[in-house]
C-alpha positions as CSV (number, residue, x, y, z in Angstrom):
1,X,-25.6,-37.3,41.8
2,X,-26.7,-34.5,43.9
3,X,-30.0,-32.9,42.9
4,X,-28.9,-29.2,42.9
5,X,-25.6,-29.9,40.6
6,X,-27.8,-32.0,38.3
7,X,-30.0,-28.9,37.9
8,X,-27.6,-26.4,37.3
9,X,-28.0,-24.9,34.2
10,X,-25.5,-23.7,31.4
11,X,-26.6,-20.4,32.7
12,X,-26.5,-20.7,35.9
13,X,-22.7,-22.3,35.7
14,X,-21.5,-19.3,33.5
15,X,-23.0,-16.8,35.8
16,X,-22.0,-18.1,39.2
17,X,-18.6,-19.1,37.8
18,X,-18.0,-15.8,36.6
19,X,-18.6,-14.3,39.6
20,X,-17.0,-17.0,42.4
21,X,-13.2,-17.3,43.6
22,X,-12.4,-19.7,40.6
23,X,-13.4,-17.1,37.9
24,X,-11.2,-14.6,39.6
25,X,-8.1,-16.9,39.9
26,X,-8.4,-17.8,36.5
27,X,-8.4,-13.9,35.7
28,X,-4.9,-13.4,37.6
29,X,-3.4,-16.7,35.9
30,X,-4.4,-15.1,32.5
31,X,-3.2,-11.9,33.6
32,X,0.3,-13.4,34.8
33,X,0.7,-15.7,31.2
34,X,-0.1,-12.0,29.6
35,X,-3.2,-14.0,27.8
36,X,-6.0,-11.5,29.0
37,X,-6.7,-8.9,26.4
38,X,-6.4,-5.7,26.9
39,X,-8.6,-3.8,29.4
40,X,-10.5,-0.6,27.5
41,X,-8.1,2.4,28.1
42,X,-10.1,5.8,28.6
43,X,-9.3,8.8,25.9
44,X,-7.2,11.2,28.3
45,X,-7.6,14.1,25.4
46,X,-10.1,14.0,23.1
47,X,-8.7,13.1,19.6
48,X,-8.5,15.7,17.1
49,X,-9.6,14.1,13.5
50,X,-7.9,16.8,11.6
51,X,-4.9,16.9,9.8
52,X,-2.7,18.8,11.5
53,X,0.6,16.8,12.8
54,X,0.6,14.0,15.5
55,X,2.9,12.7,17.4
56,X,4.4,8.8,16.7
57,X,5.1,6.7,19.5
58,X,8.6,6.2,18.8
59,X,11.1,7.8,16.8
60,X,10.1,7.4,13.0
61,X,12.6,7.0,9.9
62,X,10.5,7.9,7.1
63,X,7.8,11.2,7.1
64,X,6.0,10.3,4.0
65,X,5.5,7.4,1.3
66,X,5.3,6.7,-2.5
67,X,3.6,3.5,-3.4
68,X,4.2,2.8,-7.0
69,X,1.2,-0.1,-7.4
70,X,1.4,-2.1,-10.0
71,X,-2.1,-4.0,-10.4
72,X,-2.4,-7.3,-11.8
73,X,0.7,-9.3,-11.0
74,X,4.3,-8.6,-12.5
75,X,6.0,-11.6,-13.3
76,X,8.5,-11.6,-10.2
77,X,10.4,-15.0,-11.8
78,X,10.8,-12.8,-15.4
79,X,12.1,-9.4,-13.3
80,X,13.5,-10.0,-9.8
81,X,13.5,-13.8,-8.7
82,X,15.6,-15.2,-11.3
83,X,15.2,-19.2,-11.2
84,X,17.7,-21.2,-13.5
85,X,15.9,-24.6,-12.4
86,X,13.0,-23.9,-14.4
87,X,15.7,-23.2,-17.7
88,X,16.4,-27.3,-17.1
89,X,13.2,-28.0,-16.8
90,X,11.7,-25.8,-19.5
91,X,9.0,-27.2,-21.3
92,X,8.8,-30.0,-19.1
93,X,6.1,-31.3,-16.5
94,X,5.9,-29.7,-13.1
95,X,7.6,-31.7,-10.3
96,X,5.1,-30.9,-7.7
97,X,1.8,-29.5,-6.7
98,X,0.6,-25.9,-8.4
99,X,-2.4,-24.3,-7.1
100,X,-4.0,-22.8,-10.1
101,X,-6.6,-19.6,-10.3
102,X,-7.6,-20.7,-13.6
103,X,-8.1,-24.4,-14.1
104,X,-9.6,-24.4,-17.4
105,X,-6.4,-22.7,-19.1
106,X,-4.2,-24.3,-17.3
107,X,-1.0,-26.5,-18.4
108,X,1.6,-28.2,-16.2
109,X,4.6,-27.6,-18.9
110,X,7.3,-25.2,-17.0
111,X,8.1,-21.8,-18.9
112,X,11.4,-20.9,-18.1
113,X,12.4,-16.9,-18.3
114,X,13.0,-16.0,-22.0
115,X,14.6,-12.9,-20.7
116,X,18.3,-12.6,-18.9
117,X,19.0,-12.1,-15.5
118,X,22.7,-10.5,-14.6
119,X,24.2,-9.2,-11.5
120,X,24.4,-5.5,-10.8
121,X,25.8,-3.0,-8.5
122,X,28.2,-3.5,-5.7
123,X,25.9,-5.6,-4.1
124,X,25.4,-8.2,-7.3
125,X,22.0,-8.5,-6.7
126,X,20.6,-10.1,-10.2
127,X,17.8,-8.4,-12.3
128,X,15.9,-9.5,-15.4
129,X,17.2,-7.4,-18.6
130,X,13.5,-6.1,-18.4
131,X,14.5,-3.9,-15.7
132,X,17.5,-1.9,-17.0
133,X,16.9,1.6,-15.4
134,X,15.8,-0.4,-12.0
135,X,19.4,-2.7,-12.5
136,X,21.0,0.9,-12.4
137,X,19.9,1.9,-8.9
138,X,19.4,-1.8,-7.4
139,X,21.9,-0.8,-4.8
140,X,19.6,1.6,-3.3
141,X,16.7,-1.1,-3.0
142,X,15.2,-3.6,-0.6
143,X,13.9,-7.1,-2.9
144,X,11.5,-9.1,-0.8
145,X,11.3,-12.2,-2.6
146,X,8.9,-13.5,-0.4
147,X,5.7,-11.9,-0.4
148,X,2.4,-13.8,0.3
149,X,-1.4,-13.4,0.9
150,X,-2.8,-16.9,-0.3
151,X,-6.0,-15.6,-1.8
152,X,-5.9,-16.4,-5.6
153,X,-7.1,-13.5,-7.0
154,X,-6.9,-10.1,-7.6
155,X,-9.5,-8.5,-5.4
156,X,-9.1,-9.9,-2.4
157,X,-5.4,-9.7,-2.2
158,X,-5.5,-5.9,-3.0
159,X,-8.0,-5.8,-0.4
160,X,-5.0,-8.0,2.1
161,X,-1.8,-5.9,0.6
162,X,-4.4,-2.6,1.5
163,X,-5.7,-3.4,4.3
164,X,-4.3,-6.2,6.1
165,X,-7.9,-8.0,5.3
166,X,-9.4,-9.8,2.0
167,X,-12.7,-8.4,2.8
168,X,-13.8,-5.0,1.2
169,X,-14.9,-2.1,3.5
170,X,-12.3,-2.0,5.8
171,X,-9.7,1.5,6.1
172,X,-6.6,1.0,3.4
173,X,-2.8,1.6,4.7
174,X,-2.7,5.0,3.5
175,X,-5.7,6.1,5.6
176,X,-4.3,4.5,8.4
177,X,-1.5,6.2,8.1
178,X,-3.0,10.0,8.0
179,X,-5.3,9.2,10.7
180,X,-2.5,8.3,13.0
181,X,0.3,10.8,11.9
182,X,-1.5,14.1,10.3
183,X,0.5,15.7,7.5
184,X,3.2,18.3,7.4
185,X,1.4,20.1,4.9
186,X,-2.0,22.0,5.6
187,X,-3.0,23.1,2.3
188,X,-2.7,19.9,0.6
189,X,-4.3,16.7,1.4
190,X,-2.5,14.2,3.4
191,X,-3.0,11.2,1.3
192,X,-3.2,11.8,-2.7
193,X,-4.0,9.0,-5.4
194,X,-2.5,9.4,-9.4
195,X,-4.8,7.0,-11.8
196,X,-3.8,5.7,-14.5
197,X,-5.6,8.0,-17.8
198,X,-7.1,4.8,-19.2
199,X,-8.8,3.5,-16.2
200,X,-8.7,2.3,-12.5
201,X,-7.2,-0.5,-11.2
202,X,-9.5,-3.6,-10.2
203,X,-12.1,-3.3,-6.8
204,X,-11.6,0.7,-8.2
205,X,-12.3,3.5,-5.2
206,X,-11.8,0.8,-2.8
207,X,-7.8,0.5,-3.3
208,X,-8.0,4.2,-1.9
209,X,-11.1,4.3,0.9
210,X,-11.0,5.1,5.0
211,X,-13.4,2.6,5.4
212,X,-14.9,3.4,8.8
213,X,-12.0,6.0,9.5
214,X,-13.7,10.0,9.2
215,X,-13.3,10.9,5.6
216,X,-11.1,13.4,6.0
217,X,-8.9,10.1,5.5
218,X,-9.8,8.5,2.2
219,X,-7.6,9.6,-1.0
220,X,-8.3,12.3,-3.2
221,X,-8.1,11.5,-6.4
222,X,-5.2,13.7,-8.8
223,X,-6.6,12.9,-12.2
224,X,-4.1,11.8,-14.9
225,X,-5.2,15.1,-17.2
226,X,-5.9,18.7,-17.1
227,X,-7.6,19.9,-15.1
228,X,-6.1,17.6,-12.5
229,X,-8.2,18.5,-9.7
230,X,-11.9,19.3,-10.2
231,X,-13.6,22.6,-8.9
232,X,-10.3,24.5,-8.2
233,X,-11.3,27.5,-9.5
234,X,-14.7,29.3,-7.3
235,X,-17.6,30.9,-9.6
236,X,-16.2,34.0,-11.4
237,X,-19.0,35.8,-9.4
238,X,-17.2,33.8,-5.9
239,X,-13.8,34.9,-6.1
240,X,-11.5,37.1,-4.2
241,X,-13.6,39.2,-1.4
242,X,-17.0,37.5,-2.1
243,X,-15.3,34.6,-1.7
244,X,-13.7,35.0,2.0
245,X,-16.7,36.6,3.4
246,X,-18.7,33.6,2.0
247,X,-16.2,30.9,3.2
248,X,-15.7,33.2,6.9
249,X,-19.8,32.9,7.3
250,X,-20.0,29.0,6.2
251,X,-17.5,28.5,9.1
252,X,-19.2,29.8,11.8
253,X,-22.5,28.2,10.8
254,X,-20.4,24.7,10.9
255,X,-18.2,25.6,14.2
256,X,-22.2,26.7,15.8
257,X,-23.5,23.6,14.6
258,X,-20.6,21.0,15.6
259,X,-20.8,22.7,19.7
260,X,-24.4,21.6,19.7
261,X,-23.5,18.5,18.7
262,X,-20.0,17.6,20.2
263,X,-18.5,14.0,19.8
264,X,-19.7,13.7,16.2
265,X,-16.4,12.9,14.5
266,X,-18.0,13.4,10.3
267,X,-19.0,16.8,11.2
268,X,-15.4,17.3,12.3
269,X,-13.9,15.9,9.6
270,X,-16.4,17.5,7.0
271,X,-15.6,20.6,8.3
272,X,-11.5,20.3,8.0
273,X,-12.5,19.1,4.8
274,X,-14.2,22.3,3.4
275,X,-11.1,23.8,5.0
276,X,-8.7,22.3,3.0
277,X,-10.8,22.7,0.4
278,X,-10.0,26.4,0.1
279,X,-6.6,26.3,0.6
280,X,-5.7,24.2,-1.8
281,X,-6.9,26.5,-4.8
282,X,-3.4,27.8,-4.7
283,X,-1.3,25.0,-3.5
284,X,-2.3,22.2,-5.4
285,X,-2.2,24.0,-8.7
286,X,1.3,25.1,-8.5
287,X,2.1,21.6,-6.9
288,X,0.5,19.9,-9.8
289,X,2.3,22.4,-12.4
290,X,5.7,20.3,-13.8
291,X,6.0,23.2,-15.9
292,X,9.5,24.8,-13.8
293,X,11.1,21.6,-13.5
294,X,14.2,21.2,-15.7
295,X,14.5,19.8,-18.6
296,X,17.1,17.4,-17.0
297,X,14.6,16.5,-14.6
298,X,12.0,15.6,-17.6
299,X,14.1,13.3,-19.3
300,X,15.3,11.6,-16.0
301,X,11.3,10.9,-15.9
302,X,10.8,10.2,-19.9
303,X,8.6,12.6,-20.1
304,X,10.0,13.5,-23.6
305,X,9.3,10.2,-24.6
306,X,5.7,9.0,-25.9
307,X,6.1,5.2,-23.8
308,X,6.7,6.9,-20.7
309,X,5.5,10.3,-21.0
310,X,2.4,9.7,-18.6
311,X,3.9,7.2,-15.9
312,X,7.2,9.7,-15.6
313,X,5.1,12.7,-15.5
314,X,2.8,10.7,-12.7
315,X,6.0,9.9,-10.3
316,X,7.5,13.7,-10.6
317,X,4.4,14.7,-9.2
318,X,5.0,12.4,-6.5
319,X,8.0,13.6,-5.7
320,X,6.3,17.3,-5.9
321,X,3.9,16.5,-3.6
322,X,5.9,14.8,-0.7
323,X,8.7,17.8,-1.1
324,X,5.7,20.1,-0.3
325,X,4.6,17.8,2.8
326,X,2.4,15.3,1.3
327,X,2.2,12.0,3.8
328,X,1.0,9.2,1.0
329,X,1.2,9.2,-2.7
330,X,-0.2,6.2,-4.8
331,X,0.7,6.3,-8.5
332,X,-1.3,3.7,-9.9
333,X,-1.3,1.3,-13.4
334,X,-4.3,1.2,-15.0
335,X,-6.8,-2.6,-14.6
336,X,-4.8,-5.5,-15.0
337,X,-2.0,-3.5,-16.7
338,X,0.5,-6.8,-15.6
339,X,-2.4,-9.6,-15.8
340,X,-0.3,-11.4,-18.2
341,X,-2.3,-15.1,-18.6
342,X,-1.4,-14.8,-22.4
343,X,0.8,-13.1,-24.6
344,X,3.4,-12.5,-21.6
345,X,6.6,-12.3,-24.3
346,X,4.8,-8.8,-25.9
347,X,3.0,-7.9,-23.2
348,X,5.3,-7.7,-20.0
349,X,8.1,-6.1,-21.9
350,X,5.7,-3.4,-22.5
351,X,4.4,-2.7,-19.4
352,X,8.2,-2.6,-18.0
353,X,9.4,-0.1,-21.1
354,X,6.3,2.3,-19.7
355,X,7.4,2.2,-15.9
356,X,10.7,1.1,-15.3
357,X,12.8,4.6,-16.2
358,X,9.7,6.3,-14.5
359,X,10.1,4.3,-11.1
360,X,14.2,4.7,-11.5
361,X,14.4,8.1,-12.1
362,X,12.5,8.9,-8.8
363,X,14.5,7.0,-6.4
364,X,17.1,9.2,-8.0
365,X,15.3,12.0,-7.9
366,X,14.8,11.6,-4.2
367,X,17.7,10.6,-3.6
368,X,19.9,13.6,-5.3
369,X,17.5,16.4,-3.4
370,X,18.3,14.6,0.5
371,X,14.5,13.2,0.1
372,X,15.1,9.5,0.0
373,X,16.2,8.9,3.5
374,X,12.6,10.1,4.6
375,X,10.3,9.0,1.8
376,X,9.7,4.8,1.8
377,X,9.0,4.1,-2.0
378,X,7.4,0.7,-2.7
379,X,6.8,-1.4,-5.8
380,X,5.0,-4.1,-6.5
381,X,1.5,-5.6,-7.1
382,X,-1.1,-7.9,-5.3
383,X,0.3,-11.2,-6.7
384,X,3.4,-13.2,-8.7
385,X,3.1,-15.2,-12.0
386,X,2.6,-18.8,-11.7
387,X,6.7,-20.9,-13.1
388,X,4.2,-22.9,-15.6
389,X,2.5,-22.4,-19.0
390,X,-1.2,-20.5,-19.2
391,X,-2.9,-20.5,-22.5
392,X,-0.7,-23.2,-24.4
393,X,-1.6,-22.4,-27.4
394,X,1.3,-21.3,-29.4
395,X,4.2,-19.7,-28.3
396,X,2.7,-16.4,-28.8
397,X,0.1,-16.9,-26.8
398,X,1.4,-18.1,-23.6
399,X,1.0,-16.3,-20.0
400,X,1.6,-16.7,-16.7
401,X,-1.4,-17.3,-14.0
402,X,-2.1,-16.0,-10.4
403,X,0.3,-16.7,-7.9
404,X,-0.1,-15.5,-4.6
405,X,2.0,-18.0,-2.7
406,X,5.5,-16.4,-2.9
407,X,6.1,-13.1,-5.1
408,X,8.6,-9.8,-5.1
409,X,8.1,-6.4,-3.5
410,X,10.8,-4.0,-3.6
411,X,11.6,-0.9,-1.7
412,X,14.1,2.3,-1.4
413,X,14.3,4.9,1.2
414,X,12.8,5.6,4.8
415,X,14.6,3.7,6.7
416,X,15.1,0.0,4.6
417,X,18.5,-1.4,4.6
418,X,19.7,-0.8,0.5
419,X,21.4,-3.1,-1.7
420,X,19.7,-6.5,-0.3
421,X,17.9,-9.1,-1.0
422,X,15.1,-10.9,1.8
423,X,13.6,-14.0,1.6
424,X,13.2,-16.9,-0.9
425,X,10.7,-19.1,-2.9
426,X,10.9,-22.5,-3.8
427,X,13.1,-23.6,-6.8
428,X,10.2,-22.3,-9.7
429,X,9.4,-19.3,-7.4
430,X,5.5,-21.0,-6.9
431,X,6.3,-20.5,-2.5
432,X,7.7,-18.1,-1.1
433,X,10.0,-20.7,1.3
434,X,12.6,-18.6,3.2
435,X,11.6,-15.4,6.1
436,X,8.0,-14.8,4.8
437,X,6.7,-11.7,4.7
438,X,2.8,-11.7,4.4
439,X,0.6,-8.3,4.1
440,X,0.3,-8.5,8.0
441,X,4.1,-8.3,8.6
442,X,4.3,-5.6,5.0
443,X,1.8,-3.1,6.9
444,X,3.6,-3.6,10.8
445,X,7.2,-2.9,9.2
446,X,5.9,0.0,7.4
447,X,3.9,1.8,10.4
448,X,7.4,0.6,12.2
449,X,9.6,2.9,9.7
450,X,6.9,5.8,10.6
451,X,6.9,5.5,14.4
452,X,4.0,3.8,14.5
453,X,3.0,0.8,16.8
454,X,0.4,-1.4,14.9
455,X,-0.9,-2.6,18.0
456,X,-0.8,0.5,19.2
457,X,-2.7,2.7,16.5
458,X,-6.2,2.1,17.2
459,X,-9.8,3.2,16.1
460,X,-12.8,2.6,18.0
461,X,-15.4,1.5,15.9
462,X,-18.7,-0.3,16.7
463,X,-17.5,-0.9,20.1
464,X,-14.0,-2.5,19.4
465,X,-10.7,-1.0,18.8
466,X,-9.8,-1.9,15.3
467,X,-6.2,-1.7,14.6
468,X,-4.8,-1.9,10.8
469,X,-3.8,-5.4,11.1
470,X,-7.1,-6.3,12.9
471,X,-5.3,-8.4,16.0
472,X,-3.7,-10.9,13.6
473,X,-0.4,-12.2,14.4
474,X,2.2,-9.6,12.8
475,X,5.5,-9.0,13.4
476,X,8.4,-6.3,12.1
477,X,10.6,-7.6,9.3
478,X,13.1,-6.0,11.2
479,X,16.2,-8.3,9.3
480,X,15.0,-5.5,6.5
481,X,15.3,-1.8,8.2
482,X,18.6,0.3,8.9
């Protein structure tokens, strides 16, 4: 062998390979396959991290969203996937494979759906007789019966359904989505979060955070009782006058400051923060205030009735707030409000009585004001119910477990085709089977419906451009859009 090539180093190979004729062909044979990534495209404007409206890239269908987020797991073969082979086997051991979250509870018997499922509508799509308010509209709605992540549990497929990742830290949809579009209104935030009054849902602030995006772009929090919004009001000693002068003052200091140090994007968005901040000691309060809405409009809601009172009252202000230019709304349920491992035959009809007239009545709502055909409402939570027994111990007592593998979204407005049903699981609903839709493929279609390219919408961060669904393979459920 000859002495020089049996010297050559690793190093040496790499750095004269790099830089010779075969290293450049291999560059234009990349290029020609379309297998080189993309070259580092300089900023012709600087970006502005405000929230005042941007441009899409392409025409969008829907201007602002409602995610109604229902944490823990609803039972999608008890509400939307109706399964009669698990009636035949009911009882019975499983004829395959499950993939359990919890081991030590679990039980291969089937448990078929106590409850009914009937066809509805003009499009005969069946629903459980949980869901009577949501049977009513069902011809307005998209079903996706095949939703998956594939993590087993409850953080880390928020964290996937949020933010196309199972790891925490990263910028949730809703973020994404203010950073890339702005919001119609300027006295309001962009992106506005409505807890549940007896607590938040699991992993907590994280469902709402911008991550590494400026936090100008995290959601603000609408609490669930009066006063909804904390430090509205200035100091008695602060308002009117006193106040402007003060506020007039505190900007220049901050617009001084941010010239002497240009590029530093927290400063901007801390400063459109205290902005905001003053404007939305009028706005927010009246937009808050259900007090002037009819009492038609309550009772769509169930706000006169004590099981729905909060939830209804929770989704009017939703529709409030994207009639006054609001980009993202989340209405949450409070931790593990559909968790059902035991008791499921008491506790899932509960949980649907408390938001099933509340999530009706505001597709209606929208709909009957010209709002729905611009406002994407989703439903649904981070996972499905497993088709077999939990907890086996009596027939009070049973539940469902985790089932990540194949579940049901479903979604109305901005842009979705109505009246249809998507995908399929497996005969117990335990795979989602048939045109799978995983949280990759959930967050393209929605920036899709709002003009957005997700390859396209980019943040550089710690020297890469991160993208919402990080470079993973995601495509448009396009079978699903108008």
């Amino acid at each position: 062998m000859n002495k020089t090539l049996a010297c050559l180093t690793r190093r040496h190979f790499l750095s004269t390979g790099a830089m010779g004729l075969g290293g450049v062909a291999l560059a234009c044979l990349l290029n020609q396959e379309g297998l080189l990534a993309d070259p580092t495209r300089p900023e012709l404007e600087p970006r502005r991290f405000d929230l005042t409206p941007k441009p899409p890239h392409h025409a969008p269908k829907a201007k602002a969203m409602i995610s109604l987020f229902m944490q823990g797991g609803p039972s999608h073969v008890d509400l939307l996937d109706p399964k009669p082979a698990m009636t035949r086997y009911d009882g019975q051991t499983y004829p395959g494979v499950i993939r359990y979250d919890n081991p030590a509870q679990a039980s291969a018997k089937v448990l078929a759906s106590p409850w009914r499922f009937r066809p509805h509508g003009q499009s005969g799509i069946e629903v459980s007789e949980l869901l009577p308010h949501l049977a009513e509209i069902i011809d307005d709605l998209t079903i996706v019966r095949s939703m998956h992540t594939g993590v087993n549990n409850h953080g880390q497929s928020i964290n996937a359904l949020n933010t196309s990742r199972t790891l925490a830290g990263r910028p949730v949809l809703g973020s994404w989505l203010t950073y890339g579009l702005g919001s119609e209104s300027q006295n309001l935030p962009a992106y506005l979060v409505l807890t549940d009054p007896h607590s938040l849902p699991v992993i907590g602030v994280g469902n709402f955070s911008n991550g590494w995006l400026p936090s100008l772009y995290q959601g603000t929090v609408v609490r669930p009782q009066e006063p909804r919004i904390l430090n509205l009001d200035p100091p008695r000693d602060m308002q009117g006058e006193a106040q402007g002068r003060y506020l007039d003052y505190l900007e220049r200091l901050n617009r001084g400051h941010l010239e002497r140090h240009p590029g530093e994007h927290d400063l901007e968005a801390r400063i459109a923060s205290y902005q905001l901040a003053a404007r939305m000691q009028t706005a927010a309060r009246e937009a808050l205030d259900i007090a002037n809405e009819s009492a038609a409009t309550k009772r769509l809601y169930g706000i006169d009735d004590p099981v729905t009172a909060d939830y209804g009252t929770r989704c009017l202000i939703a529709r409030r707030l994207v009639e006054r230019g609001v980009r993202f709304v989340q209405v949450f349920t409070r931790n593990q409000f559909w968790d059902h491992h035991g008791r499921i035959l008491t506790a899932l009809p509960a949980a649907c009585r408390a938001t099933d007239k509340p999530a009706a009545a505001l597709v209606r709502d929208l709909k009957s004001r010209g709002l729905l055909d611009s406002t994407l409402v989703s439903w649904g939570g981070e996972m499905g119910r497993l088709p077999v027994i939990q907890n086996d111990a009596g027939q009070a007592n049973v539940g469902r477990d985790h089932n990540t593998y194949g579940f049901t979204m479903w979604f109305a407005g901005g842009g979705m085709k109505a009246g249809c049903v998507y995908g399929a699981t497996d005969d117990f609903g335990h795979r989602a089977v048939e045109n799978v839709v995983n949280h990759c493929d959930y967050h393209a279609t929605v920036l899709h419906l709002f003009g957005l390219d997700h390859r396209r919408l980019t943040y550089h961060y710690n020297n890469q451009q991160m993208t919402l669904t990080d470079n993973q393979p995601a495509r448009v459920v396009r079978e699903i859009l108008m």
